[in-house]
N, C-alpha and C positions, 0 to 999 in steps of 0.2 A: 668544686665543679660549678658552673655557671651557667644557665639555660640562652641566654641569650648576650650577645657580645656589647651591646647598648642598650638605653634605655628601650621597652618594647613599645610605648608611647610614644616617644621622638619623631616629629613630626620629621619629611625626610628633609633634603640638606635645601629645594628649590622652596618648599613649603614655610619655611620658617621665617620668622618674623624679621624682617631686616633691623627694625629700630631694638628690638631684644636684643638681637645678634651684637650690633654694636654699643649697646648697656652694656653687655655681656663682657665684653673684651676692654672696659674700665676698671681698674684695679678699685675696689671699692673696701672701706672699715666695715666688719662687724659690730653694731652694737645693741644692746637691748633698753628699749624705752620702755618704763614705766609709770603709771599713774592709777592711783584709785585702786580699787583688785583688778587692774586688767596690767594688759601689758604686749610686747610684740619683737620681733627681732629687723633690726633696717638697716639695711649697708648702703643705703642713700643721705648721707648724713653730710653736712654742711656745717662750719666754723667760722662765722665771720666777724672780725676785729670791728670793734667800734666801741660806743661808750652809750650804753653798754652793748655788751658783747653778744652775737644769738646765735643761737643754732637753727638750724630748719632743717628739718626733716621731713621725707616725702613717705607718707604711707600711701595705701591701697584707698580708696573710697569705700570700701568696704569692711574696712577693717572696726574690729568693737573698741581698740582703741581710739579712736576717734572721738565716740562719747563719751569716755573715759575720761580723756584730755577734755572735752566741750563741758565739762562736770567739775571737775577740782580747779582747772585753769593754769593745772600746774601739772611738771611731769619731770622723769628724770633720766638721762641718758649716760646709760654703761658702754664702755669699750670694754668691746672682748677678748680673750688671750685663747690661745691655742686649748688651753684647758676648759675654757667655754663651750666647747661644739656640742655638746650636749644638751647646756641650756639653751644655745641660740636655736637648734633642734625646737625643742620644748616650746621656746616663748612663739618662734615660727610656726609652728600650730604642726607641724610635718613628726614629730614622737609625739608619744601618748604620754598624757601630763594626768594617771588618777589619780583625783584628790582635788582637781586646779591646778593650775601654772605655779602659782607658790609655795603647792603642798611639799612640804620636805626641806624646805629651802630656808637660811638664818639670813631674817627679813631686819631690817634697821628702818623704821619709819622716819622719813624726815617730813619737813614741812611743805615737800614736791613732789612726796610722794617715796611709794619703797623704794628702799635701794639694798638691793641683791650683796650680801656678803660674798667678798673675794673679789669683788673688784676694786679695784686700789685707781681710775682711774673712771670720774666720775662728773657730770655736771646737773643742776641743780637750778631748773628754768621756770620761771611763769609764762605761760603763754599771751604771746602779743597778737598773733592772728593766724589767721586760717585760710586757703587761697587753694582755689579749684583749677589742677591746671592737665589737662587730657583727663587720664581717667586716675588721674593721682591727686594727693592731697597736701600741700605745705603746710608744716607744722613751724611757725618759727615764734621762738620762744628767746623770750630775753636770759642770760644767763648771770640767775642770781648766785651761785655760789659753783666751784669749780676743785676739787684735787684732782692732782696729776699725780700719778703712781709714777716706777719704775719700769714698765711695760716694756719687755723686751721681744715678746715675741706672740704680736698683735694676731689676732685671729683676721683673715682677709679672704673676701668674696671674689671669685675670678673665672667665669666661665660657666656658672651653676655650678660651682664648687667650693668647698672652703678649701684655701689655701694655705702654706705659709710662705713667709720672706724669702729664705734662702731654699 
């Protein structure tokens, strides 16, 4: 039984934000970045080939990872699987994480920072710089070290929703 047929929040359809809207309808990765004890989940994530190679990443201005990153220099970005939604939950700050974000979790320290066991698909960046752009934050980081897992059945953001593929 369900009290209400949408969110009861939900701004109505003339209301809502047009540039969200069309965020929103961008097929986007889950993944979880982390650095220092902090940590966060971003499906605004960018890969671009060069030599070397970086990722960027757009958090919140407000986000605690931010000093996290502005602190070690270093950080590390998970792609997620369908069997993540939980963690991406968790590290998104939207479940209840007692203990902290890490409590419970088989942590592998590397030298960029944790990286979350189970994920088999992983990069390993020093941070090159930092860039204010509206009310978001680019994170782009050179990518020092990189495995690619088998990832079959990627965890994906689409509409305020986690998705999958097929």
């Amino acid at each position: 039984m369900t009290v209400h047929s949408e969110h009861p929040f939900l701004p109505t359809p003339e209301a809502r934000d047009r540039v969200r809207q069309l965020r929103g309808r961008l097929v986007a990765p889950v993944t979880i970045l982390t650095a220092g004890e902090d940590g966060m989940t971003a499906s605004a994530v960018l890969v671009m080939e060069g030599d070397p190679p970086r990722l960027v990443a757009t958090i919140n201005e407000l986000a605690d990872f931010r000093d996290a990153v502005a602190r070690t220099q270093k950080f590390v970005m998970q792609v997620a699987g369908q069997d993540h939604r939980h963690l991406s939950d968790r590290f998104a700050e939207i479940a209840p994480s007692p203990g902290g974000l890490f409590h419970d979790l088989t942590v592998v320290e590397t030298e960029w920072g944790p990286r979350i066991n189970g994920f088999d698909t992983w990069a390993g960046c020093s941070l090159e710089t930092t860039l204010t752009v509206g009310y978001q934050i680019l994170v782009v980081g050179m990518i020092d070290y990189l495995e690619v897992g088998d990832l079959q059945d990627p965890l994906i953001y689409f509409r305020g929703r986690y998705r999958k593929l097929s």
